[in-house]
N, C-alpha and C positions, 0 to 999 in steps of 0.2 A: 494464474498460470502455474497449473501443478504436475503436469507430466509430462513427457516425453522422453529422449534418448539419454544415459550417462556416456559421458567419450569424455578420454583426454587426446588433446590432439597437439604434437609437438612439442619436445624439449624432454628429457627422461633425467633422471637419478637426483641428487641432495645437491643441486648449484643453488645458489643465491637465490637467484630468482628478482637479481635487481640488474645482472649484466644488461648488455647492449640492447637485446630485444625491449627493454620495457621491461621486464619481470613475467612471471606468471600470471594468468588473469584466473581470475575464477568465475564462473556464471552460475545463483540458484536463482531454480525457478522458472527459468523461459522453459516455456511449452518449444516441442522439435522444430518445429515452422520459423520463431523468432530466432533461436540458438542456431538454425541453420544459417539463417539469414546472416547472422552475427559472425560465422565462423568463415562466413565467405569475404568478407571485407577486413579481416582483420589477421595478421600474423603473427607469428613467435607461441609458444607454450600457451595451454589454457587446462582449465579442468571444469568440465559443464557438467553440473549437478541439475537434474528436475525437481529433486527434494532435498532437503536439510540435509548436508554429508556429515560423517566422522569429520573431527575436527579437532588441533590440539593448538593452545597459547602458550608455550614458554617462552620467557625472559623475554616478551615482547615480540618474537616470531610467530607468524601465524603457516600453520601447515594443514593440511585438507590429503582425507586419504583417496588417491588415484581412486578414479572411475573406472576401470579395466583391472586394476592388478589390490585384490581383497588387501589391508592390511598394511598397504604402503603410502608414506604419507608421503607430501610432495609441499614445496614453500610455495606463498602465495604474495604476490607484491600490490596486488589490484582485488577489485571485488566488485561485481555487480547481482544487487538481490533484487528480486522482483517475485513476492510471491506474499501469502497467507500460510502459513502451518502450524497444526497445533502444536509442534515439538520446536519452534523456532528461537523460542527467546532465549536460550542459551549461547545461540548463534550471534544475533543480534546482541546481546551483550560481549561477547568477545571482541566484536567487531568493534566497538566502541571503547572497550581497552585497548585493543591494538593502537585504534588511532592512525590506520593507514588508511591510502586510499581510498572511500567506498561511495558508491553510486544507487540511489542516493545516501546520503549523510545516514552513519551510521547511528549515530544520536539522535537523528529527527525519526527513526525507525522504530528505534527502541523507545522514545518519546509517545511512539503514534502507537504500538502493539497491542498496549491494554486497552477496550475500549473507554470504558468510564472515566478512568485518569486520564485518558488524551481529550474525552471531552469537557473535563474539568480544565485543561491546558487550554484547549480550543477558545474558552467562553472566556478567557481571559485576554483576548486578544476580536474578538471576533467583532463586530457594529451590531451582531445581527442575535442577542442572544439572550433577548428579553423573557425567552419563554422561562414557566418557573418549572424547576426540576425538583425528583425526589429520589431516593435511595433508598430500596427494597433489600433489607438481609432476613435470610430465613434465620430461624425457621416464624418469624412472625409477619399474619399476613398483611398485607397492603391495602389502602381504602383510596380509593382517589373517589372525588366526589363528581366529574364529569367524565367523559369519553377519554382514555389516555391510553399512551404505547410503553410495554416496556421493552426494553431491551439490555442483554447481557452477552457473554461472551466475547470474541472478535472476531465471528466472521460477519460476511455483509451478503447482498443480492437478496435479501429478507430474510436470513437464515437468525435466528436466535431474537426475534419479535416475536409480539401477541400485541394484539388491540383488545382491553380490556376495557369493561365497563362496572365500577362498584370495586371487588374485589379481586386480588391476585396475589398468590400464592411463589415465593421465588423460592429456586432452586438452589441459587448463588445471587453477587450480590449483583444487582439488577437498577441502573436507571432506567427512569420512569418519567414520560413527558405529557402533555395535554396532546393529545391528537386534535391536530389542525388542518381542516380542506382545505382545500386549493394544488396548488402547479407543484411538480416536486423537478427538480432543476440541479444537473451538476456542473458546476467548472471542473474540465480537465485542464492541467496545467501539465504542459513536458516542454522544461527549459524553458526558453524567454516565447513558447506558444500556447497558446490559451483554444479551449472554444467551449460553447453552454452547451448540455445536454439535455433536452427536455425527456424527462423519464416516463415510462408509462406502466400501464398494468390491466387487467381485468377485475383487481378488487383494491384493496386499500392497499396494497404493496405495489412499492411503483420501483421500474429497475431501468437501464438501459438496454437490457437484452431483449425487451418485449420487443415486440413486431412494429410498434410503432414509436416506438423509441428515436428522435433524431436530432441530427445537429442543427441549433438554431444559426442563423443570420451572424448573429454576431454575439457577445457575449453581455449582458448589461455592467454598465459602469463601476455600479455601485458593488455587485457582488462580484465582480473581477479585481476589482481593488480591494476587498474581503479579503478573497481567496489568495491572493499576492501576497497580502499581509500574513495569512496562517503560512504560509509554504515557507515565507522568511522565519519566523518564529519555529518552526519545524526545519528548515534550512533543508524542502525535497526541491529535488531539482525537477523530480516527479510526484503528481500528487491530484486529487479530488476532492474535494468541496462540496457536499449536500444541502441544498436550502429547501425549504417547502415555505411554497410564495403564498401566503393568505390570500385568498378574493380582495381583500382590502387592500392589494399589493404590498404589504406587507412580509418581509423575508425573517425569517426563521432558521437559522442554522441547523444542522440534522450532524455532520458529521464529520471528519477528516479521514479520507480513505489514504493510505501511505501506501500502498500497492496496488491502487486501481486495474481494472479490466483497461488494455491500452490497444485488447484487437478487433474488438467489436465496430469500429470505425474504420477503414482507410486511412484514412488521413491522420489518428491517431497513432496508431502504427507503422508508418512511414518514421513521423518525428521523435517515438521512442525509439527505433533503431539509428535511426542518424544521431541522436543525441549519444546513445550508449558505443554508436563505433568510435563519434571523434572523440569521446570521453576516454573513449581506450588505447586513441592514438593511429585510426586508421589513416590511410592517408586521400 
């Protein structure tokens, strides 16, 4: 969720930002559709960013520059992020010195941001995380001796993979896993609701956006109770889970998404918005 509208909508000049209303909210990230949605159920001051804003931390106050007026910063007492950027972790680390309010946890964000470290965090906690992994730094190249994926960066939806076979060449530093058939499967988790996502694709890249991407029945046991356990370990109150189930039924952990896609579904997008109004104090 990377674009849409900037609007500050109620409350002007340097108050507190803790008086009567709640404080200031701030919103990055929601696409126009959810921020609208947001804006209708909830009152007192806000400041909705689509992308990473200007931003300052002194002495433990955190201020966000107006969306409407260049150059003027405004206090912030709440925080809701929901996004992927490449310019974000200076954000997400401020957040996590503040220590105010944030939705979700601003620790388990900055926890989840790098991919490699968050899945070095992940496999520490995870049932499902037998596969063996490897670490590609350039500029020296990499041999896997069967069929394997790497991957780098932090973005997701297939973006910064290759299925490789023999050797590969990294650009930066790159884990590297045995590519395994079979089901590729996500839990979404928002707040105390869950559902499985069976993913699909027309090649080895499998996503929820394909056409035939859908919600399963019910979530299975074993990887709901997985995915509970990382989200605690991460402390998101929102969050995704990637497994790729072997033919042998066999599950395999793939990833922790801290920003998941939550509008591709109905039904997932209902439960992020109710989660983030009563989080904010609608009534």
């Amino acid at each position: 969720m990377t674009s849409g509208q900037r609007t500050d909508d109620g409350g002007a000049g340097r108050a507190s930002g803790r008086e009567g209303d709640g404080g200031r909210l701030l919103l990055v990230g929601l696409d126009a559709p959810e921020a609208d949605a947001l804006r209708a159920r909830l009152s007192g001051p806000r400041v909705v960013w689509p992308i990473v804003p200007r931003f300052r931390l002194v002495d433990g106050a955190l201020e966000v520059e107006s969306a409407s007026v260049v150059g003027r910063f405004l206090p912030v007492s709440r925080v809701i992020f929901h996004g992927v950027f490449a310019d974000d972790l200076p954000l997400l680390t401020a957040l996590a010195l503040w220590r105010g309010p944030c939705l979700p946890s601003a620790l388990g964000l900055l926890d989840c941001r790098e991919r490699i470290p968050a899945l070095a965090r992940a496999l520490a906690v995870t049932r499902f995380g037998a596969l063996p992994r490897g670490l590609a730094l350039p500029p020296d190249p990499y041999e896997a001796a069967a069929p394997a994926v790497a991957k780098w960066g932090v973005w997701h939806c297939g973006e910064d993979k290759a299925r490789f076979a023999g050797r590969f060449e990294p650009r930066e530093p790159t884990v590297v896993e045995p590519f395994v058939e079979g089901t590729s499967v996500r839990i979404a988790l928002v707040g105390d609701r869950a559902w499985q996502v069976r993913m699909a694709g027309d090649g080895w890249l499998r996503s929820i956006h394909h056409p035939d991407a859908a919600l399963e029945d019910a979530p299975d046991p074993d990887l709901l109770a997985d995915a509970r356990a990382l989200a605690r370990r991460f402390d998101l109150a929102v969050c995704a889970v990637d497994y790729q189930v072997a033919p042998d039924g066999t599950p395999h952990l793939l990833e922790v998404n801290h920003a998941p896609n939550v509008t591709a579904f109905p039904p997932l997008r209902a439960a992020f918005l109710d989660l983030c109004a009563a989080w904010a104090g609608a009534p």
